[in-house]
N, C-alpha and C positions, 0 to 999 in steps of 0.2 A: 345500705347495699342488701339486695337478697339475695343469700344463697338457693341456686338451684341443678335438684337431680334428676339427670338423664335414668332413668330405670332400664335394665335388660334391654343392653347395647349390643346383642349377642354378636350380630357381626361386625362390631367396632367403627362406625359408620356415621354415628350420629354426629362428634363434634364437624366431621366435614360437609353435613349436605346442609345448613345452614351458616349466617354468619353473626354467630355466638357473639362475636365479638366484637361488634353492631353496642350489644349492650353495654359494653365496659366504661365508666369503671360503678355501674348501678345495679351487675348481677356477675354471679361467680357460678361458672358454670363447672359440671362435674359428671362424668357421666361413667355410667359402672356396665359392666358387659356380662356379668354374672346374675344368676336369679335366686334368690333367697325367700324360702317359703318360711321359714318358722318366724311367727310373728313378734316374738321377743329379739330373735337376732336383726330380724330388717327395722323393727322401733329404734334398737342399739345405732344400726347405721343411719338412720336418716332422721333420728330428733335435732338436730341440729339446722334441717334446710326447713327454708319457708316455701320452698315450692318444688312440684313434683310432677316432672312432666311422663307418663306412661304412654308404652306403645300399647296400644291396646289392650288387651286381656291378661299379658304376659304378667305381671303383678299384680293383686286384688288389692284392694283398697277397703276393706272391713269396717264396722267402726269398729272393734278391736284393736284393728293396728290403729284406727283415726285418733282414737283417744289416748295412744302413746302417745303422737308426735305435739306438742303444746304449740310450737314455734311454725304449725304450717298452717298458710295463711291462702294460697292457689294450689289447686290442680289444675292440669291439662291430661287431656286424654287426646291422643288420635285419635279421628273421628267424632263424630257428633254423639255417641254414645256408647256405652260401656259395663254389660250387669256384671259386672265385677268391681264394681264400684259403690259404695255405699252412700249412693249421694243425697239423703235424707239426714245421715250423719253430719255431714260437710255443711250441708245449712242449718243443723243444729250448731255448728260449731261458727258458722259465718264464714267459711273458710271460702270463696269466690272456686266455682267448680265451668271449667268454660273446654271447648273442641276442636277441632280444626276440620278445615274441608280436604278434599282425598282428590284420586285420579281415581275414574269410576271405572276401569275395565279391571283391571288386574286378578281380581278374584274370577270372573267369568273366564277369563282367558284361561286361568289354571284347570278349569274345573274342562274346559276343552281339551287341553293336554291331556287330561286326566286320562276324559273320555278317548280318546284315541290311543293313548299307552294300554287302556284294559284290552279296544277292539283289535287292535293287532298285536299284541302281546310287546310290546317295546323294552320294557322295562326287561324282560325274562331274556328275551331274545340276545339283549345285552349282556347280560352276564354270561349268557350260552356260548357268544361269540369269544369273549374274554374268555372261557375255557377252552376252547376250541373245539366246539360246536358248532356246526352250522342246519338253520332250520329247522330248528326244534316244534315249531309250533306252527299251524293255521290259523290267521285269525282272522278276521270280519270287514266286512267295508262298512262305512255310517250312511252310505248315499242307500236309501230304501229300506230305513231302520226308522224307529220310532224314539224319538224323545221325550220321556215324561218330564215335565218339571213344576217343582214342588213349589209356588212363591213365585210372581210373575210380575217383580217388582221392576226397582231396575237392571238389577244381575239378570235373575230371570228374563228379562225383556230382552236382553241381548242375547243369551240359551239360545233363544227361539228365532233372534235374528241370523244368527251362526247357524241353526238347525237348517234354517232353509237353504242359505250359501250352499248347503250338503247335501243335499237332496235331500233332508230325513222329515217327518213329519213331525211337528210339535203338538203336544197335549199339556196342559194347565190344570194346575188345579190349587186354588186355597179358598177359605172361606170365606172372605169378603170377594170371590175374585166372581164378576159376571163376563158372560158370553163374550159379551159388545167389546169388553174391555180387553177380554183375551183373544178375540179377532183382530181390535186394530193393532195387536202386538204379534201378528203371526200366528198365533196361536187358535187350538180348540181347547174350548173348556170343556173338561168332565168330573165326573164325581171318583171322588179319592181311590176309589176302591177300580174301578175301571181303567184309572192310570197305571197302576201298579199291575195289571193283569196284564195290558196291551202293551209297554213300553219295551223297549229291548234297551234301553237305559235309562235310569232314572237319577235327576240332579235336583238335589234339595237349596235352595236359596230363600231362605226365612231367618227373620231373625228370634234370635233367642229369648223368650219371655215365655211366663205361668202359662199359657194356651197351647205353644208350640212347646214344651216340655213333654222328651215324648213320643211326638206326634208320628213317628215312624216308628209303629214296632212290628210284632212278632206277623200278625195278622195281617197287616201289609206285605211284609218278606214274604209270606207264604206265598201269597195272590202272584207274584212274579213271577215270571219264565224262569226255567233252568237255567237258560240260555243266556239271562239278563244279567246287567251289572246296576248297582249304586254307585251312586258320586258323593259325598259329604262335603264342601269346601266351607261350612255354614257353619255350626255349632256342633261341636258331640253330643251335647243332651237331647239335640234334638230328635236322634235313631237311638232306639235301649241295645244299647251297647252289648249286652248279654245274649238277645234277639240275633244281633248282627251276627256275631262272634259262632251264634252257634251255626246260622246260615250256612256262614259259610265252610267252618268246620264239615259240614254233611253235603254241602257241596247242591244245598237246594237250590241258590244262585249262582251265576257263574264266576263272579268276582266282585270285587268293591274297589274304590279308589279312596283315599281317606286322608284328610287333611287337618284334620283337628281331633283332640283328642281329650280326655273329663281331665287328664291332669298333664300338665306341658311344663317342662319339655317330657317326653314319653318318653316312662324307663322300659331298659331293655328285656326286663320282664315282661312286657305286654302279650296277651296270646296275639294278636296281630303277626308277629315276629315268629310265631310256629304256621304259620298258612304261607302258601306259597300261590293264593287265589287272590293276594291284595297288592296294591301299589300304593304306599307312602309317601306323604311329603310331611316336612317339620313346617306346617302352618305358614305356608309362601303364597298364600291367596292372597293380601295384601303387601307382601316384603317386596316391591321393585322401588327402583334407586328411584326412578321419578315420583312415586306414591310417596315413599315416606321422605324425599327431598320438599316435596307440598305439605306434607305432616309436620316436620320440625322448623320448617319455615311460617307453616302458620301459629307453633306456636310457639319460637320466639316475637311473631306478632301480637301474640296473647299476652305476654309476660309484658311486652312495652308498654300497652294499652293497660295493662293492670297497674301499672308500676305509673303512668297519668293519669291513673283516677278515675278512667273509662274502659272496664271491663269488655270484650268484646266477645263476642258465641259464646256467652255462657249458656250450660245446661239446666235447664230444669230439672230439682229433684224429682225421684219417683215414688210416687203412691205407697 
């Protein structure tokens, strides 16, 4: 039998949106809703399981902690990929490292909300009402505004499909990205610094790796309108957070939306929490019942498949 742990179950969810119980009596399932950063306490709890199913980034995988656990034999990750995963470790270790596939909208949709919570102030306006306030604020319409977007992958792709639904115009920009390609996705392509000047919002969709580490800082913020906001639903490392922070402290942009954050869950220290220019979410670009009901369904399909001797989406270690 293997034993296996559900990691940071924060909304208590996991053992019901698959059927666990499918596996029985060849896997013991367990699933914990807390998150545990020090690496000697999460070794303590989880040397015991051969396998470890992670929602994404929410627990890192080390080879520090790798080389606590003697008895793990599978990871899964949601998603087909995860740098908070040490997966170079994992195949030193022989340990089978495998993903599952997703519903592809869910993070764009947020990063939509986003954008419309900043344009008409929704977020503010709520709490204003809840005091008994009424119309505190003027805010903006999207129809004959400009969309920058950072990454015109497939999140991106759909930015730019949503951008038009809205009247707004879309702009692109990444470095592998050409003309041809940012045309048949609705899109203009322009150069980084051009984006950032012309957009009256800008949404970052890239993923996190050595190149995009970064790739939005101080120098970009500047190039911005007043008037303009950021979207984040992608990585923190990817804006220098210090950059941001001070932006918007001085009020050189007009706001952010911000969904990810360098350490999660975000304590209440964060300067975030002193600005009243930003709108938070606790990292719900991917959290809908149907995304992570395809995330733990596929991998209790992982774990079967492992468990018959044919691994299935396993990941390639990384460089």
């Amino acid at each position: 039998m293997i034993r296996v742990a559900l990691l940071d179950d924060y909304q208590g969810v996991a053992l019901r949106l698959a059927d666990w119980k499918s596996l029985h009596p060849d896997a013991q399932i367990e699933a914990f809703p807390e998150r545990i950063v020090d690496i000697d306490s999460l070794a303590k709890r989880l040397h015991t399981f051969e396998c470890l199913v992670l929602m994404r980034e929410r627990t890192a995988l080390p080879r520090a902690l790798i080389e606590k656990l003697p008895n793990l034999k599978l990871v899964i990750t949601t998603g087909m990929q995860n740098a908070s995963v040490d997966s170079a470790a994992l195949a030193e270790r022989g340990i089978v490292f495998c993903g599952t596939e997703g519903v592809g909208s869910p993070t764009s949709e947020l990063a939509w909300g986003l954008m419309l919570s900043l344009l008409r102030g929704i977020p503010r306006e709520d709490r204003a009402i809840r005091q008994g306030r009424w119309q505190t604020t003027v805010g903006y319409g999207a129809q004959g505004k400009t969309l920058g977007i950072i990454g015109l992958g497939r999140l991106g792709s759909m930015m730019a499909t949503y951008a038009k639904a809205f009247g707004m115009e879309a702009l692109a920009w990444s470095r592998s990205l050409t003309p041809e390609r940012a045309a048949e996705r609705g899109a203009t392509r322009v150069e980084k610094d051009e984006l950032f000047a012309r957009s009256d919002v800008v949404t970052i969709h890239v993923n996190l790796n050595d190149s995009s580490r970064g790739l939005v800082g101080a120098a970009d913020l500047a190039r911005m309108k007043p008037s303009a906001y950021l979207i984040n639903t992608s990585r923190a490392p990817i804006v220098d957070q210090a950059a941001l922070i001070a932006a918007l402290k001085a009020r050189r942009i007009a706001g952010a939306a911000i969904d990810v954050y360098d350490v999660e869950p975000i304590g209440k220290e964060h300067p975030f929490f002193e600005l009243d220019n930003v709108v938070l979410t606790p990292h719900l670009g991917y959290a809908t019942e149907d995304n992570m009901r395809s995330g733990y369904g596929n991998a209790l399909e992982d774990i079967r498949a492992f468990l018959d001797g044919k691994p299935i989406r396993q990941i390639k270690p990384r460089a």
